[in-house]
C-alpha positions as YAML, in Angstrom:
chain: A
units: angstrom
residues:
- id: 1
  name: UNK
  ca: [57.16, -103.03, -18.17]
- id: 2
  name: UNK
  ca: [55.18, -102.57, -15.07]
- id: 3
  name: UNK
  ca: [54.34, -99.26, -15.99]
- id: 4
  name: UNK
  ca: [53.16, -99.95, -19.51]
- id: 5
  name: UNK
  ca: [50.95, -102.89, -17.66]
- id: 6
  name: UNK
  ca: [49.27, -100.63, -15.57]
- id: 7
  name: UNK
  ca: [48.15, -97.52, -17.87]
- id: 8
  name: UNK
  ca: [47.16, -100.63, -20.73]
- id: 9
  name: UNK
  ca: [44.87, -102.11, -17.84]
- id: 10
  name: UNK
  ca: [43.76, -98.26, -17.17]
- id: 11
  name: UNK
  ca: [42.91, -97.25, -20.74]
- id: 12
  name: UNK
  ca: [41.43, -100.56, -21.18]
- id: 13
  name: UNK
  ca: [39.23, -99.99, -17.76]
- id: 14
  name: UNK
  ca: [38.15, -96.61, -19.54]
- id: 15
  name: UNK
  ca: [37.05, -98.07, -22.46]
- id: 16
  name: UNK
  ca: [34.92, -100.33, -20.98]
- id: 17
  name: UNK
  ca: [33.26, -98.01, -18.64]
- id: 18
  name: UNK
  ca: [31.59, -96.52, -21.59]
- id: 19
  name: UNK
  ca: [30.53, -99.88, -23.22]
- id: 20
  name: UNK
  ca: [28.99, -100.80, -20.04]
- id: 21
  name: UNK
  ca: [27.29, -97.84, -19.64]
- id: 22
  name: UNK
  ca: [25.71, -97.98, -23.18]
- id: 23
  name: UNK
  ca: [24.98, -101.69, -22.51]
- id: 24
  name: UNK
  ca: [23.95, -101.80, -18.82]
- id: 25
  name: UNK
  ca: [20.16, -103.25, -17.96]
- id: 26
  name: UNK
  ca: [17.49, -100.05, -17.95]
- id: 27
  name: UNK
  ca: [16.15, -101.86, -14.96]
- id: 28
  name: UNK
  ca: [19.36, -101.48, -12.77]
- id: 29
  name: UNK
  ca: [18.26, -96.76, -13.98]
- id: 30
  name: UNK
  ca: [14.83, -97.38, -12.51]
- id: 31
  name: UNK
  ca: [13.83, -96.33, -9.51]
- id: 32
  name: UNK
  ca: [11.63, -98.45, -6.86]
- id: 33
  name: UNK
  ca: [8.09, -98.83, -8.05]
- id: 34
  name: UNK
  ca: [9.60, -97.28, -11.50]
- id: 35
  name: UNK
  ca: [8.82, -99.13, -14.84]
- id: 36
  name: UNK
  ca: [11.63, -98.89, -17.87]
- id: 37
  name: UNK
  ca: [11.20, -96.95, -20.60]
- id: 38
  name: UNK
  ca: [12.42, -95.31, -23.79]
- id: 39
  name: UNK
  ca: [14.26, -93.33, -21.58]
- id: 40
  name: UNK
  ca: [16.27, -95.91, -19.67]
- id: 41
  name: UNK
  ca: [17.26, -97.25, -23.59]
- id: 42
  name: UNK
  ca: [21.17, -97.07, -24.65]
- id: 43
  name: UNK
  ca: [20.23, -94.04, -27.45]
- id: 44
  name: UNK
  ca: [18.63, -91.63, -24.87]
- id: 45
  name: UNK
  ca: [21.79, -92.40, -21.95]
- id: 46
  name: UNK
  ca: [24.14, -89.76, -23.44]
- id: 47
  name: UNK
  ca: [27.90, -90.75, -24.22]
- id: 48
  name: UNK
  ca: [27.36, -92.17, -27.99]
- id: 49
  name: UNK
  ca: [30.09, -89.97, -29.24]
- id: 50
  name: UNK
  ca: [32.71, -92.52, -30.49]
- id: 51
  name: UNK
  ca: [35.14, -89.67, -28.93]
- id: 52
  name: UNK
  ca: [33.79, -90.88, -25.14]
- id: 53
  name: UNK
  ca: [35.42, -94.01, -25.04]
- id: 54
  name: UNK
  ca: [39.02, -92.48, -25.98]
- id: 55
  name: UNK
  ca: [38.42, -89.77, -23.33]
- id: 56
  name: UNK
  ca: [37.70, -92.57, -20.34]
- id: 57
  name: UNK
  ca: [40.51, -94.16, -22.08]
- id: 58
  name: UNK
  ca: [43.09, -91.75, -21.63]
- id: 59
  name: UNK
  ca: [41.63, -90.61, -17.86]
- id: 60
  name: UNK
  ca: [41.89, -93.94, -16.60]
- id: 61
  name: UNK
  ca: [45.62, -94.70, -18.00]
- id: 62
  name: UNK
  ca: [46.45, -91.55, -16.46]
- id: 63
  name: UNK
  ca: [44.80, -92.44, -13.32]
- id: 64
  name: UNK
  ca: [46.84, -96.12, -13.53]
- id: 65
  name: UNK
  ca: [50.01, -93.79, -13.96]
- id: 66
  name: UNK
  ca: [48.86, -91.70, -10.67]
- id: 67
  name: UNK
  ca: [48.46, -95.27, -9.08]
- id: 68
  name: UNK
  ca: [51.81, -96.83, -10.42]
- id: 69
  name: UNK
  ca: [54.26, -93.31, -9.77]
- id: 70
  name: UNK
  ca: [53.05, -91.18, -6.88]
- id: 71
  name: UNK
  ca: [55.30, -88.33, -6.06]
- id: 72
  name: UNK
  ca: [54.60, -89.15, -2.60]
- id: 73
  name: UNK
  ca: [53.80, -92.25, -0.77]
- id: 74
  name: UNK
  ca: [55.75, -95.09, -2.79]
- id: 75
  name: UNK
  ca: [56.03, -98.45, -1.78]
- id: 76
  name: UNK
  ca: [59.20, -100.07, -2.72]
- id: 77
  name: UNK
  ca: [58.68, -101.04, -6.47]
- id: 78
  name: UNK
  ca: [57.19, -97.20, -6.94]
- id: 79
  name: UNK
  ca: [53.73, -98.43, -6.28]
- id: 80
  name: UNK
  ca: [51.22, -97.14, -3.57]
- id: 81
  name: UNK
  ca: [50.49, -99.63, -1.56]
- id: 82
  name: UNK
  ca: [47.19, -100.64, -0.02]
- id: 83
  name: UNK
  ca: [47.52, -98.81, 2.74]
- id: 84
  name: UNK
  ca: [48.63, -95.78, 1.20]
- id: 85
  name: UNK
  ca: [45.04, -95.77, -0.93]
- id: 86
  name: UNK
  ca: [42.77, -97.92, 1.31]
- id: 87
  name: UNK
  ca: [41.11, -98.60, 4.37]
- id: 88
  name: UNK
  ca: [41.83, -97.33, 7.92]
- id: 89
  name: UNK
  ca: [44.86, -97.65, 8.71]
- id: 90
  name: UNK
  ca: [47.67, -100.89, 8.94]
- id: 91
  name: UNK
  ca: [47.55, -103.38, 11.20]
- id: 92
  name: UNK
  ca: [48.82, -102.94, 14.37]
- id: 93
  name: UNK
  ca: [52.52, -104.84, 14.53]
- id: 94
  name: UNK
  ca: [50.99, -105.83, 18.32]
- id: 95
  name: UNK
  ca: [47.90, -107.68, 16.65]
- id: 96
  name: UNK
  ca: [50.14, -109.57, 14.39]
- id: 97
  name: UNK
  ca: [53.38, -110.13, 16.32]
- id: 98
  name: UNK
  ca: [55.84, -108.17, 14.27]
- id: 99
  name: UNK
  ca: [59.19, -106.04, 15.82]
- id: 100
  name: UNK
  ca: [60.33, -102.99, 14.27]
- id: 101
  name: UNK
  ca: [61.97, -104.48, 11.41]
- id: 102
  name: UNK
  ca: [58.88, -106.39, 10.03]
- id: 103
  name: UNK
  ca: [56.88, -103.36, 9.96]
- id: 104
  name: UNK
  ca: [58.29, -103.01, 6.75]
- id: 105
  name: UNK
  ca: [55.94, -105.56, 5.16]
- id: 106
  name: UNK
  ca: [52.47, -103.52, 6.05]
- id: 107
  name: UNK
  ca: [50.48, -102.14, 3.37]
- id: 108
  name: UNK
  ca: [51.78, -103.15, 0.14]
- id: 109
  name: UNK
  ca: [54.89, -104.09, -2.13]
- id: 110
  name: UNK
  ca: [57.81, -104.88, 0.94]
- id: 111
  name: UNK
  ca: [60.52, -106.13, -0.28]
- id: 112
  name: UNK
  ca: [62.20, -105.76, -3.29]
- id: 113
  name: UNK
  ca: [62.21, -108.24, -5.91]
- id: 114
  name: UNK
  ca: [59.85, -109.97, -4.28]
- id: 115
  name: UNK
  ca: [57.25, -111.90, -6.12]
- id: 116
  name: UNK
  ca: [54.41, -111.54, -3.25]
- id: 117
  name: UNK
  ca: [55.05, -107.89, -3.24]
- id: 118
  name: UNK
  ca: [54.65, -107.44, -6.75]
- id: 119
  name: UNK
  ca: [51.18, -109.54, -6.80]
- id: 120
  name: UNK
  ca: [49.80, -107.25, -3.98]
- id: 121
  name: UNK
  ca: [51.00, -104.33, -5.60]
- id: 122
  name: UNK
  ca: [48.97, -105.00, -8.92]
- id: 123
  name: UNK
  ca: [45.94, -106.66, -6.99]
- id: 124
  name: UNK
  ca: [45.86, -103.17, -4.97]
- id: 125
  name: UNK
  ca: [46.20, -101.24, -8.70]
- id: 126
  name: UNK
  ca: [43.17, -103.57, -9.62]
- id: 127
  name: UNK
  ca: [40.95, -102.84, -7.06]
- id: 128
  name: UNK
  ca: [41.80, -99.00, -7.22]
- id: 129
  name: UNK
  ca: [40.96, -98.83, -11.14]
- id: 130
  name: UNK
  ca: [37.62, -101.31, -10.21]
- id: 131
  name: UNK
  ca: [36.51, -98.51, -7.60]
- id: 132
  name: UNK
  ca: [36.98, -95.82, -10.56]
- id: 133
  name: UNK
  ca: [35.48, -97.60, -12.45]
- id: 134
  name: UNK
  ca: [32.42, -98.08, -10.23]
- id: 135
  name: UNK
  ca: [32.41, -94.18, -9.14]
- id: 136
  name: UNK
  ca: [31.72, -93.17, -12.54]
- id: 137
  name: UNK
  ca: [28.95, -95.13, -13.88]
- id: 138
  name: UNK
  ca: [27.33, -93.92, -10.71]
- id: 139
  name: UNK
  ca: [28.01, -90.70, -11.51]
- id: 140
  name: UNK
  ca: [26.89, -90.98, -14.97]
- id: 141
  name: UNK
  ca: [23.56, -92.75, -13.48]
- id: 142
  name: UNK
  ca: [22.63, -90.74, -10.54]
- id: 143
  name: UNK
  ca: [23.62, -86.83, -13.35]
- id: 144
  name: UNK
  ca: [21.47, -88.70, -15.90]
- id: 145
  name: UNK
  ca: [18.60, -90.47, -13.94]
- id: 146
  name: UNK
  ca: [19.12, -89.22, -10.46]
- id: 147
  name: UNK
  ca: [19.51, -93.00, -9.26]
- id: 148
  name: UNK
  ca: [22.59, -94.77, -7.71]
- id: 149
  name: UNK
  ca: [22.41, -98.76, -8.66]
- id: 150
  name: UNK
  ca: [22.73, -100.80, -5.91]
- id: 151
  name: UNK
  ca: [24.63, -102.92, -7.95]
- id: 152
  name: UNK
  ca: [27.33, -100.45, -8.65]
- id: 153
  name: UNK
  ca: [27.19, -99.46, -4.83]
- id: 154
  name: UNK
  ca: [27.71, -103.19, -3.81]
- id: 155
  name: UNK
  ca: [30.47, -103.65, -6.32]
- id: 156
  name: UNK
  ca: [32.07, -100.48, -4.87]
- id: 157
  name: UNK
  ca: [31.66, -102.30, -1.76]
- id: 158
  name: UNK
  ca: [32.96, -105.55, -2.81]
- id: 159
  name: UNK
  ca: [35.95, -103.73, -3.61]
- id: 160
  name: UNK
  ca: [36.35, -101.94, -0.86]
- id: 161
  name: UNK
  ca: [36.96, -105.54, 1.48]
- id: 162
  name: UNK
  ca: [38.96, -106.71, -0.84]
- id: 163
  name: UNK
  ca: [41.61, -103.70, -0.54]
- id: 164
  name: UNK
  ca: [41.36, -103.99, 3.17]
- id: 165
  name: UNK
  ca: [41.95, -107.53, 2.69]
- id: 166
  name: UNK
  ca: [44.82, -107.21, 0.94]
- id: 167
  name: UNK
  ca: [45.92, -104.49, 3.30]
- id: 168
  name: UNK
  ca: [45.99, -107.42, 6.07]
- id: 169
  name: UNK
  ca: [47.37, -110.00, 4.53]
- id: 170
  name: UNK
  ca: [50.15, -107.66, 3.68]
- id: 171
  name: UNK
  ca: [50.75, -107.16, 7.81]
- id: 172
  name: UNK
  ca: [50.50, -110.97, 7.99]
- id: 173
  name: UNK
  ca: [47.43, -111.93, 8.49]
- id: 174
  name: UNK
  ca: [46.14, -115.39, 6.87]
- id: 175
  name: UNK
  ca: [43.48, -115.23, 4.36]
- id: 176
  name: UNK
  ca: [41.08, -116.08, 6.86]
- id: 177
  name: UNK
  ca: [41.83, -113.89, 9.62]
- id: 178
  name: UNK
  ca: [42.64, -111.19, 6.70]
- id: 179
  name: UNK
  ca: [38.79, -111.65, 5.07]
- id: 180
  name: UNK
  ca: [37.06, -111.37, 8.91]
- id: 181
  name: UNK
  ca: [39.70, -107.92, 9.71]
- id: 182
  name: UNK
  ca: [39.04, -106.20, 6.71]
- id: 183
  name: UNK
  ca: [35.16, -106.81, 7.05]
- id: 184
  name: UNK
  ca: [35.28, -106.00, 10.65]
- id: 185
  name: UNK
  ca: [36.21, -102.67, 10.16]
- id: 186
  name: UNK
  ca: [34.93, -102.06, 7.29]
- id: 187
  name: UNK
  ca: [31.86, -102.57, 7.53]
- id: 188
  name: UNK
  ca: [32.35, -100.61, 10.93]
- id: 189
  name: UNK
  ca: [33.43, -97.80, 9.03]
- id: 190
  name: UNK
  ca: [30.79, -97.86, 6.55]
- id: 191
  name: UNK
  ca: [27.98, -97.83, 8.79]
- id: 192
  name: UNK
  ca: [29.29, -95.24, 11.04]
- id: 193
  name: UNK
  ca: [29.83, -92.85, 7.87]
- id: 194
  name: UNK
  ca: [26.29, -93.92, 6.75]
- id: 195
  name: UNK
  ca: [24.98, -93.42, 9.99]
- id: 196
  name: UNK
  ca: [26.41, -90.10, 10.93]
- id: 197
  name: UNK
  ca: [25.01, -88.64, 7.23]
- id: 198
  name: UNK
  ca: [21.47, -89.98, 7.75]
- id: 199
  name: UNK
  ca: [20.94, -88.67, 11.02]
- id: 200
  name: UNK
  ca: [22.90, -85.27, 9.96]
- id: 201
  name: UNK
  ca: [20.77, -85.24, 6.67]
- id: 202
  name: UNK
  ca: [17.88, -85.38, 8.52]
- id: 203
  name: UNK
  ca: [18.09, -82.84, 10.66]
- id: 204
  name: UNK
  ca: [19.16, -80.73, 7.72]
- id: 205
  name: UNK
  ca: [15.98, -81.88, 5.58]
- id: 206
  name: UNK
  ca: [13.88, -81.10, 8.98]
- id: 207
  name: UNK
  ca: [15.47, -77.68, 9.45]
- id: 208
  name: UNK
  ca: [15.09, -76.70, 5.28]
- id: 209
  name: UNK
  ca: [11.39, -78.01, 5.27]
- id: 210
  name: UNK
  ca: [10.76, -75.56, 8.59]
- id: 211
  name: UNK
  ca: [11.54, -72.86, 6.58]
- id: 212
  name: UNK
  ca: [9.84, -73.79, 3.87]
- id: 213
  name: UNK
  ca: [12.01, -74.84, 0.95]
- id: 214
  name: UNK
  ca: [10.34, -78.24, 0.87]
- id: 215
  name: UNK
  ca: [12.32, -81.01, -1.30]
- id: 216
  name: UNK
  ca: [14.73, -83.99, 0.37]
- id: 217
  name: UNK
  ca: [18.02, -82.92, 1.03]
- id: 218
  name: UNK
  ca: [19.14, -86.56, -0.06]
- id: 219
  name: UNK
  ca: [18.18, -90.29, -1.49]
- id: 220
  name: UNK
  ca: [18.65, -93.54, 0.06]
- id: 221
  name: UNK
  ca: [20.85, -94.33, -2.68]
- id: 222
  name: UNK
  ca: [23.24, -92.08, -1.28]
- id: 223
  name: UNK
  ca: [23.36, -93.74, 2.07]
- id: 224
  name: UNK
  ca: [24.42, -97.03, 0.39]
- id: 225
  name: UNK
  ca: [26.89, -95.00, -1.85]
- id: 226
  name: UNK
  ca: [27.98, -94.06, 1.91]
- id: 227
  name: UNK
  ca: [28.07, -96.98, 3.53]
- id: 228
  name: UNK
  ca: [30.17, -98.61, 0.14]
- id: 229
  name: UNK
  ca: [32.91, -95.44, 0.35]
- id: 230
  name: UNK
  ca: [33.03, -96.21, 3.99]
- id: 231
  name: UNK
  ca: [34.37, -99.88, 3.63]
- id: 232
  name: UNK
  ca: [36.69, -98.66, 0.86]
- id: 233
  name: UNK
  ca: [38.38, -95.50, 1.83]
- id: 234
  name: UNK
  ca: [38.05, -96.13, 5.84]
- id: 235
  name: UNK
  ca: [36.46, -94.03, 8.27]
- id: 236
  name: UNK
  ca: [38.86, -91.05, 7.87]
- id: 237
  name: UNK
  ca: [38.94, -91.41, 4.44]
- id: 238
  name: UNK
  ca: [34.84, -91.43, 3.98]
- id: 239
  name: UNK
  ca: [34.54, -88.90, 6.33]
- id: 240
  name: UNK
  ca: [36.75, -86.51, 4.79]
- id: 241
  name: UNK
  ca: [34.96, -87.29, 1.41]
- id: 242
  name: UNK
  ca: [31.59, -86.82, 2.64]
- id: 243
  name: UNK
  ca: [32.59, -82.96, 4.12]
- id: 244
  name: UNK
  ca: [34.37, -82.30, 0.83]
- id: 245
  name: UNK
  ca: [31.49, -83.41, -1.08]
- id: 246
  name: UNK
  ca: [28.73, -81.86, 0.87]
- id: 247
  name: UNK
  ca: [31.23, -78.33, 1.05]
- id: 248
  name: UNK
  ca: [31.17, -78.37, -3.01]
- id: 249
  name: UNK
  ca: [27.76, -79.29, -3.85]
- id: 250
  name: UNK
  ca: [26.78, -76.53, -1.01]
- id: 251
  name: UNK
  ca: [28.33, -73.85, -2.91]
- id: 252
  name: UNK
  ca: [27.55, -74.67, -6.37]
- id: 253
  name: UNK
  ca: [24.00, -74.56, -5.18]
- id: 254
  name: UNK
  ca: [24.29, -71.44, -3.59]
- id: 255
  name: UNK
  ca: [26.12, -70.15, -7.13]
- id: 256
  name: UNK
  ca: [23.57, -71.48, -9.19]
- id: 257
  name: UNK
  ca: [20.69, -70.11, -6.73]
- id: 258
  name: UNK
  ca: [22.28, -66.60, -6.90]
- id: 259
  name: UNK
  ca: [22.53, -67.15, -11.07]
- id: 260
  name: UNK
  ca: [18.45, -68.37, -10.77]
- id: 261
  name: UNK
  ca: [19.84, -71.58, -12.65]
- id: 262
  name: UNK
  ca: [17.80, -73.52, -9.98]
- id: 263
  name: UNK
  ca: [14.86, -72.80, -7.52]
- id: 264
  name: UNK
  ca: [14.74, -73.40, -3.59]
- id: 265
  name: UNK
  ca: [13.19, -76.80, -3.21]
- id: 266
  name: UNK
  ca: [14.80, -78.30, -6.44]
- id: 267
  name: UNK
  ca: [16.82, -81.58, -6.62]
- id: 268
  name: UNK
  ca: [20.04, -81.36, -7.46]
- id: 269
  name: UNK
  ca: [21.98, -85.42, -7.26]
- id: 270
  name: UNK
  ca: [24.74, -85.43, -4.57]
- id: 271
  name: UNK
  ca: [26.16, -89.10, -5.81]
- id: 272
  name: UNK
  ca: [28.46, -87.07, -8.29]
- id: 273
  name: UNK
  ca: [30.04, -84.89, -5.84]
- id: 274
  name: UNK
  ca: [30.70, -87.70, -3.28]
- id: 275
  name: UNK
  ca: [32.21, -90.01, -6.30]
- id: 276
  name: UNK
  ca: [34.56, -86.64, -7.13]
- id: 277
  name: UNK
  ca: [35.57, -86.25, -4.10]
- id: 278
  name: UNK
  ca: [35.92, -90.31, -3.10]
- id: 279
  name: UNK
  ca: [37.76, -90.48, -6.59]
- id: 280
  name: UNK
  ca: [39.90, -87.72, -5.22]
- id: 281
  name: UNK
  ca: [40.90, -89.29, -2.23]
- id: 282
  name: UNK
  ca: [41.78, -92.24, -3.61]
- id: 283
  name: UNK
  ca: [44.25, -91.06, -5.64]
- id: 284
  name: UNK
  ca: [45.55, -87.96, -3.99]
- id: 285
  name: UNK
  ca: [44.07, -88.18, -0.31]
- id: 286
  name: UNK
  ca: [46.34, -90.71, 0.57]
...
């Protein structure tokens, strides 16, 4: 029953990524300064097909399914648990005062049978199709409009603390001590991985405009979009989805400068690539 729970809630999460996007405020496409136009209007945003919202539809139930039956990495009800998919890492059984036996409980659905542990097991399933959900209308936004939404990036964020929340409350934590863990570290971990691609971005935009290929190697939006995967996949996690990101946007550049399907100095969005390769890690990183 679980099961068929889960890839409903997908499909339906799917669905409504496309409505969304067809419905979503042209302001939240402009840029700073920018003023809304025809442009930003639902006709001119792409996905009108009425095929789109099946598509999502069926990714996202898959994606549930992914969530729900991993070949590796199961809790004990056959769903991955919070640590398995988010954050940096369990709490320590020293910080919270458990022996070997307890360590059991960290990260997810312990126990079986038990109601808590089937709760934090669909709460964690929630937050995991919410962060989909946000990684894609960014995507959508920042291919279409080369913009990522703040408001998308601080839902992502949102998100984020509340899978690290759940991830120590599952080591047992209270609520309260849970909320100030999870945004200790992650905001921790979000500003280091935001911090480490600024300054790296810069030098790289210092060393490109040297030679004389002009252009920014990257928006502001995607330090936000940084700083939001940080909090929600963890420091290891963001890191590893920043080099995977930057690696595969690298060579399709070089591919499509070596085709002459783009010129030296041209912007090319780097919010989809980190989204594919966040999205990635979330549901195969683990």
């Amino acid at each position: 029953m679980e099961f068929v729970i889960l890839a409903c809630a997908g499909a339906l999460c799917g669905w409504s990524a496309v409505f969304t996007w067809r419905r979503m405020p042209g302001g939240w496409l402009c840029d700073c300064g920018e003023t809304e136009t025809e442009r930003h209007g639902a006709e001119e945003r792409g996905l009108n097909d009425s095929r789109w919202p099946m598509f999502y539809a069926a990714v996202f139930a898959l994606a549930a399914i992914r969530v729900y039956c991993p070949p590796e990495g199961m809790g004990a009800h056959g769903v991955r648990t919070a640590d398995d998919i988010i954050g940096m890492g369990p709490v320590s059984s020293g910080a919270v005062g458990l022996d070997a036996s307890g360590m059991d409980a960290l990260g997810g659905a312990a126990g079986a049978g038990s109601g808590a542990a089937e709760v934090s097991a669909f709460l964690t399933a929630a937050v995991v199709l919410g962060a989909l959900w946000c990684l894609l209308l960014i995507t959508l936004a920042d291919l279409r409009y080369m913009i990522i939404p703040d408001q998308l990036a601080a839902a992502l964020a949102v998100l984020g603390l509340a899978g690290n929340i759940l991830e120590a409350a599952d080591g047992g934590l209270t609520f309260r001590h849970a909320a100030a863990a999870a945004a200790a570290r992650g905001v921790f971990a979000g500003l280091l991985c935001a911090g480490l691609f600024w300054i790296v971005g810069k030098g790289a935009e210092a060393v490109v405009r040297a030679i004389g290929c002009g252009g920014e190697a990257f928006g502001f939006g995607d330090v936000k979009l940084l700083f939001a995967m940080g909090i929600l996949l963890g420091l290891e996690g963001g890191l590893n989805a920043l080099f995977a990101a930057s690696l595969l946007s690298g060579a399709v550049s070089a591919v499509l400068l070596l085709l002459k399907k783009a010129t030296a100095g041209g912007e090319l969005p780097f919010g989809p690539w980190l989204c594919a390769a966040a999205a990635f890690q979330i549901l195969w990183g683990a």
